[in-house]
C-alpha positions, 0 to 999 in steps of 0.5 A: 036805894040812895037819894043820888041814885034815885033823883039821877033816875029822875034827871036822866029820864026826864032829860031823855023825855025833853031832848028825845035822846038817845041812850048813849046821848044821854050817858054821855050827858052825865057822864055815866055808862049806857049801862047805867042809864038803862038800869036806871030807866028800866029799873030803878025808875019803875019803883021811884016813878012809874009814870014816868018810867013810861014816858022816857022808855016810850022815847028809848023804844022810838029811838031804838027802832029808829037806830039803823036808820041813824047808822046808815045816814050817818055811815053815807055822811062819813063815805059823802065827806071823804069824797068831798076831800078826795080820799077813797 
């Protein structure tokens, strides 16, 4: 595995454990694909460190169980802010 991959591995998991984020906050962070974040995480983490590993999948499976709950407050807050501008 190249360096670059491996200290983005790194960088990704700790910025997942540090901001609590989600998959999609955290590519959008560095520019990269869900995808991609995720092979990272899941793959190439458990080689390079698996400790750490852990402790961002940890994060990721906290933030994936809560993830419906997201989607509702935030469908309410779309449905909550058109009716505050009048549009139905």
């Amino acid at each position: 595995m190249k360096s670059y991959i491996e200290e983005r591995a790194i960088e990704i998991a700790n910025y997942i454990i540090e901001e609590n984020a989600t998959v999609r906050q955290t590519a959008k962070q560095f520019g990269i694909s869900k995808s991609t974040v995720h092979k990272d995480v899941t793959d190439r983490l458990q080689q390079i460190n698996p400790g750490l590993a852990k402790q961002a999948r940890q994060v990721l499976d906290v933030n994936k169980s809560e993830r419906h709950i997201r989607g509702g407050l935030a469908t309410k807050e779309k449905y909550l802010h058109r009716h505050e501008i009048g549009i139905s």
